[in-house]
N, C-alpha and C positions, 0 to 999 in steps of 0.2 A: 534346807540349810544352805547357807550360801558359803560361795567358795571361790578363791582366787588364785591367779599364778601369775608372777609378772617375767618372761621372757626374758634373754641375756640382751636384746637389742632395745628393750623398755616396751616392748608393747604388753598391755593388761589384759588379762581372760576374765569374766566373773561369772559364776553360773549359779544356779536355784535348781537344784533338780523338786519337782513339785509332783509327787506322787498322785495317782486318780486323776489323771489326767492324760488325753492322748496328743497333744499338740506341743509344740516347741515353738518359742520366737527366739530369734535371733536378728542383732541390732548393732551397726557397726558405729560409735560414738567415734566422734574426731572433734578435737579441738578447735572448732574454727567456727567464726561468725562474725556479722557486723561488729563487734565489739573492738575484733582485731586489726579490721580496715581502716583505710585510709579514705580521703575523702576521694582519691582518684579513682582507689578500687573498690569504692562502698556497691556491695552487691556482688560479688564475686562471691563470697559462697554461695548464696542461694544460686545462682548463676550454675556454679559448677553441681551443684544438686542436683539442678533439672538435669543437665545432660552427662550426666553421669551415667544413666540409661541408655543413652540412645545410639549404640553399637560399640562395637569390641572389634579384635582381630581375629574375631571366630564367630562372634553375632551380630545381628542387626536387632535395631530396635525390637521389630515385630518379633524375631527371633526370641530375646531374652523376656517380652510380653508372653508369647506363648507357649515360652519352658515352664514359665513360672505355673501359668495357667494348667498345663500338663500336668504339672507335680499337684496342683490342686492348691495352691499357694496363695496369699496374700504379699503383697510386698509394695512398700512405698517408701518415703523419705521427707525430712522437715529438715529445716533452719530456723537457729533461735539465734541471739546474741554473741552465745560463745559456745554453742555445741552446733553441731550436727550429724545427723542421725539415718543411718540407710537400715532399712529392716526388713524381715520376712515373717510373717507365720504359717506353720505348716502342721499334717501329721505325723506323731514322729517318724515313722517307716521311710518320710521324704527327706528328711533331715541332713542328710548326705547330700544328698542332688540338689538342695537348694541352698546348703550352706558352701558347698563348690562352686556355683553357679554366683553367687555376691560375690564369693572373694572371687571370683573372673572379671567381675563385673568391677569390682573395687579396683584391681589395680591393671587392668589391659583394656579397660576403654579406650577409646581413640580417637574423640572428641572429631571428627571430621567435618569439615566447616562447612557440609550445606547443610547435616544434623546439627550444627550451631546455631544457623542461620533459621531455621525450622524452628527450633524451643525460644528462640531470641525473640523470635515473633508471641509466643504463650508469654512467654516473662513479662514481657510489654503490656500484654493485656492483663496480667496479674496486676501491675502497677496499675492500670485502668480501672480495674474492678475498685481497688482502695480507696479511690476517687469518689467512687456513689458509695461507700459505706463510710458512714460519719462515724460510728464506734471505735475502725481502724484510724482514721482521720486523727480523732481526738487524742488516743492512746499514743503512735507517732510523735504528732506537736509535743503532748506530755513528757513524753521520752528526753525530746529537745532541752526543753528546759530541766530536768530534775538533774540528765547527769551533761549537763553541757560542758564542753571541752575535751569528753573523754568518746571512746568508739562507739559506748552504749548510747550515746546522743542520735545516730545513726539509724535510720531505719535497713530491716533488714532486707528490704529489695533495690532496697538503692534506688539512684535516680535514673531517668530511662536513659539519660544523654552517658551514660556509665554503658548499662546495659548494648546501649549498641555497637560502642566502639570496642566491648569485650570478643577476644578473637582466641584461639587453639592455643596460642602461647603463653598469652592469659591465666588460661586453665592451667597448663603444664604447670609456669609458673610457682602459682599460689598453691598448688598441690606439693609442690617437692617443697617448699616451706612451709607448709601447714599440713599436711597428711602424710607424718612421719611415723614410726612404730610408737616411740615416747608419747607422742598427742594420740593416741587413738584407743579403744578400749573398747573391745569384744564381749559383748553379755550374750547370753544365754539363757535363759529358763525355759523350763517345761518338762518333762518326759527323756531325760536326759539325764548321765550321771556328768561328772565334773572331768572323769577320764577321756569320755569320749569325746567332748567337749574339748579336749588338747589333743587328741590325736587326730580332731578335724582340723586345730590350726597348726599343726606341725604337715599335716596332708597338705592343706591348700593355701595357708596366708605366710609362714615361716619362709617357705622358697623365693617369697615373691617380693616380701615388704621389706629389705633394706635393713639396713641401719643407721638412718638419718636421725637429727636431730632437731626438733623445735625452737628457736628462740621464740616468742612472743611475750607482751607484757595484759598481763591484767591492769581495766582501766582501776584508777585508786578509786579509795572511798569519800563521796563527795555526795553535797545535799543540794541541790539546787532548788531554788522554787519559784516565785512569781507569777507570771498571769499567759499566759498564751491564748490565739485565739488563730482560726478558720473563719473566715465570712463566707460561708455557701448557702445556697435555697433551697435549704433543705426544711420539711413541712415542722420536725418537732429541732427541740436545741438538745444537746449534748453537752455534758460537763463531767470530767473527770476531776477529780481531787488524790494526791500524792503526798504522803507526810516519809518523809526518809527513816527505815527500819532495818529488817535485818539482814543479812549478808547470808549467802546460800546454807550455812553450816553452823550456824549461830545454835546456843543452847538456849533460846529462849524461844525458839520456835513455836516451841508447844504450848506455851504461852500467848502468843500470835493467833496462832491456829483458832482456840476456842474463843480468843476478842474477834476473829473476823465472824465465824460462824456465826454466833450471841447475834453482831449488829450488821450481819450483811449479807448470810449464804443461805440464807434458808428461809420459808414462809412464815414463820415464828421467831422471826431476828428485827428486832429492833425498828430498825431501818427501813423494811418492806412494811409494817404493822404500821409503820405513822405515815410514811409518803404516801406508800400506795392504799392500803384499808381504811384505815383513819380518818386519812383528809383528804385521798383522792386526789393528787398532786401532780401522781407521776405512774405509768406501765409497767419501770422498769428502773429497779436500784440494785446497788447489789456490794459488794465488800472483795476483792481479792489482795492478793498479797505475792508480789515477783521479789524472786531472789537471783544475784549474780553473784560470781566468785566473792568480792568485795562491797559488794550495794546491794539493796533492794529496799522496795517500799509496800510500804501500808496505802492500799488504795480503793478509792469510792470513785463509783462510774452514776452516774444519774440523766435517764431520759426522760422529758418531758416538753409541755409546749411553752412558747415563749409567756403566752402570759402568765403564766405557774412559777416564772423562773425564780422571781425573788422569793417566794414563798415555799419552792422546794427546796434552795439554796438554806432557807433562814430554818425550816425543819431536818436539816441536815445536821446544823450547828447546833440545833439544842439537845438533839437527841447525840454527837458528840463531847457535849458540855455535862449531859448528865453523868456518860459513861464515864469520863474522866475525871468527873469526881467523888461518883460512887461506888464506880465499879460496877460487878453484875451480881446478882443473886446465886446462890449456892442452887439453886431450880435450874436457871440457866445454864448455868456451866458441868451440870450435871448434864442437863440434856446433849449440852457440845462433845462431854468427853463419851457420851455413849453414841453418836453419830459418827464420830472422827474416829473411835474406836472399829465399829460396823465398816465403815468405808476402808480404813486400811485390811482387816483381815476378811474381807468381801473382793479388794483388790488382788489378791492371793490367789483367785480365780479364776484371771485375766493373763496368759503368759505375757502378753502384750504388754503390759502394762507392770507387772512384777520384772520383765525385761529393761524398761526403760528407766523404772525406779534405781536399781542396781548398776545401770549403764553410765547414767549420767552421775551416782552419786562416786563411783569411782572414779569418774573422769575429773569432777571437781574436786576429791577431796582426796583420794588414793586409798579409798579405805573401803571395808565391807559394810551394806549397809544391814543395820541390825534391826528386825523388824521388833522385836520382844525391848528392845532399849526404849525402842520410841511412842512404843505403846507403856512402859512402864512411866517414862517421863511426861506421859498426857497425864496419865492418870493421879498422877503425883499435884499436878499443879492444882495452885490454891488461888479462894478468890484475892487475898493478898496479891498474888504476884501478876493478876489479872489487871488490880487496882492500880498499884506501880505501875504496871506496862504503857495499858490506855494512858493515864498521867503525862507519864512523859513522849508518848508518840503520838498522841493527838492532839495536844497543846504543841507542838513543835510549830516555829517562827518561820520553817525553812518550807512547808508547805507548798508546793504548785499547782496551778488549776488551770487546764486545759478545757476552751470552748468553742464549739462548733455548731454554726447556727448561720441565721440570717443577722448580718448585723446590726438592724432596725432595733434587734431587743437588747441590746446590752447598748444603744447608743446614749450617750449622755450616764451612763453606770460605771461604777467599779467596782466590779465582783468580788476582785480580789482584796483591799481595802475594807469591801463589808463581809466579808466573811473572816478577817481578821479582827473585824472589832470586839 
C-alpha cells in the first residue's frame, strides 16, 4: 500500500511497504534537470550529479564508495529532463546506515575543486562516448526540433565548453535554487513500514534541509516537427520519428500504452514482423513513448543500412497508415493488455523499480500512485479508443524526424516531404 506525508517545509515522503521481501530501495527525487536550464548552464544538473559523490566534511569519495559497499549496498544516480534521482538498495537490517549515509551525502558534500576537477574530466568523456553512439546522436537532434524553444530542446549533458567552465559556486548555486525541501521527494519501498520511513527523515534530512523554496517554470506544451539531420560515418543510418502526445499524467495513457506495444515493443508487434521478418529491412525497430510534466511524444526509432532507407522509411508508413485507419484487432490488444498487465504486477518485485515508479510520480504530480487504478484503466480500454487514438496521433502534421548517417544517402532526398506524402 502506498503511503504519503508532506512536511511543514513541503518536502514529500512516499513509501510501499512490500511484504516477502528482504530489501529496501530508497531514492532521493529533486526537481531538476536540463528542462530547467539555461543555455549558459545546460548540464549543471547532470554535472552536480556526478559529484555529488565525491566527498563530504566527513568522507571522501572512496570513503562513501566503501560504506556503501560495507552495508552491502547498491547505490547510483541519473538525470533526465526534469527529475533527478540519487538512490540506494539495501537489506533491510542496513536501512538505517544507508539511508543516513545519502541524507549526509545529499546535503554536506563539499564539492572540493580538485574532486570537480576529477569528475569534470568523466563528464567530458560521457559527452565523448555520445559522439560514437548514433541512437543517442539521433534522439538529442530529435529532442531539438520536437520541443524547440523550451529547456526540453536541451540535452542533458550539456555542451562540454559548459561543463568546463562549471566551478564549486556553480554547484552551490544551482542547488540552493533547485534542491529545496518543496522540489524534492523521498520514496521508499521495500521491507519497511511507512512509520519508520518518517522517523528516518525526521532523524536525518528534517535537521538539515531548510526551508527554502523553488521557483522554476515547466517548459509549455509545444509540438515541434520538421527534419533534422547528423552527417557522420557511421556504417548503418538511423532515424527516429516523433508525432506530439501525451503529457506525463494524461488519462489516455493506457490507450498509448497497448498502440505502442501492438506496433513497436515486442516481437509480435507490427513494426518488427514487417521491417525486420517480412522484408528483411532492418536489425532493429521499435515504438517508445516519453512523457514530460507538459509534453511528450509517440515515437519510432529505426536502424538500418542506407540502401534500405527508403524502403524501410516507406514500410513504416504503411504499416502507420494501416493502424490509423483500422485500428488493431481485439487479438492484439488482448495480448497488449495481458503483457502490460504481467509487467506492471511483475514490477512489484523489483523495490528498485516500485521505488522510482512512486518517486517520480509524486514528484510530477503530488499524488499517490495507484497501482490497481492503472491496471483497471488498461483493462478497460477498447479497441475504439485504440482506433481514435492511433487516428489522431499518427496522422499528426506536427511530426519530426531525426537522421543520422552518412550523408551520401539522403543526398538529393527528402525524407521528410516523402514520409508526409
Amino acid at each position: 500500500m502506498v503511503k504519503s506525508t508532506t512536511f511543514d517545509n513541503g518536502l514529500r515522503l512516499v513509501t510501499e511497504t512490500i511484504s516477502g521481501v528482504r530489501s529496501a530501495s530508497v531514492g532521493f527525487w529533486v526537481g531538476a534537470g536540463s528542462g530547467f536550464e539555461t543555455s549558459e548552464n545546460n548540464g549543471i544538473s547532470h554535472f552536480t550529479e556526478h559529484v555529488m559523490f565525491k566527498g563530504t566534511d566527513k568522507y571522501s569519495a572512496y570513503d562513501i564508495a566503501r560504506l556503501f559497499e560495507d552495508y552491502g549496498a547498491n547505490f547510483n544516480a541519473f538525470t533526465g529532463k526534469e527529475a533527478t534521482c540519487y538512490y540506494f538498495k539495501c537489506i533491510d537490517e542496513k536501512l538505517g546506515d544507508c539511508f543516513g549515509l545519502l541524507s549526509h551525502i545529499f546535503y554536506q558534500s563539499t564539492f572540493a575543486d580538485e574532486e570537480l576537477d576529477r569528475e569534470r574530466n568523466v563528464v567530458l568523456e560521457e559527452i565523448n562516448m555520445v559522439e560514437d553512439d548514433p541512437e543517442d546522436i539521433c534522439y538529442d537532434i530529435l529532442a531539438e526540433s520536437v520541443y524547440r524553444g523550451t529547456g526540453l530542446a536541451q540535452t542533458i549533458l550539456g555542451p562540454s565548453k559548459n561543463v568546463k567552465r562549471f566551478r564549486r559556486g556553480d554547484v552551490l548555486s544551482y542547488m540552493e535554487k533547485m534542491y529545496t525541501p518543496d522540489n524534492t521527494v523521498i520514496s521508499i519501498a521495500g521491507n519497511v513500514t511507512h512509520e519508520q520511513a518518517v522517523a528516518l527523515v525526521e532523524k536525518y534530512v528534517l535537521p538539515k534541509c531548510g526551508n527554502g523554496r523553488c521557483s522554476k517554470n515547466f517548459a509549455e506544451r509545444t509540438a515541434g516537427g520538421g527534419f533534422v539531420c547528423r552527417k557522420k560515418d557511421f556504417e548503418q543510418v538511423n532515424i527516429a520519428y516523433a508525432f506530439p502526445s501525451l503529457a506525463f499524467d494524461d488519462g489516455k495513457k493506457s490507450v498509448q500504452d497497448i498502440l505502442s506495444f501492438c506496433l513497436g515493443m515486442g516481437m509480435s508487434s507490427r513494426l518488427f514482423q514487417s521491417l525486420r521478418e517480412q522484408k528483411g529491412l532492418v536489425y532493429n525497430v521499435y515504438t517508445s513513448c516519453s512523457a514530460y510534466k507538459n509534453n511528450g511524444v509517440f515515437g519510432i526509432y529505426v536502424n538500418t543500412s542506407g540502401k534500405n532507407l527508403a524502403s524501410a522509411q516507406e514500410a513504416v508508413k504503411e504499416e502507420l497508415a494501416k493502424v490509423a485507419e483500422n485500428g488493431l484487432t481485439e487479438e492484439e490488444i488482448g495480448r497488449a493488455k495481458t503483457q502490460i498487465r504481467s509487467s506492471m504486477l511483475l514490477s512489484l518485485e523489483n523495490t528498485v523499480t516500485v521505488m522510482n515508479g512512486n518517486g517520480k510520480y509524486m514528484l510530477f504530480t503530488g499524488r499517490e500512485y495507484d497501482m490497481d487504478a492503472r491496471l483497471a484503466e488498461s483493462e478497460a480500454v477498447t479497441a475504439q479508443d485504440v482506433a481514435k487514438f492511433a487516428a489522431e496521433t499518427l496522422c499528426h502534421k506536427s511530426v519530426a524526424i531525426s537522421y543520422v548517417g552518412k550523408g551520401e544517402y539522403i543526398a538529393n532526398k527528402d525524407l521528410y516531404a516523402d514520409f508526409l506524402k
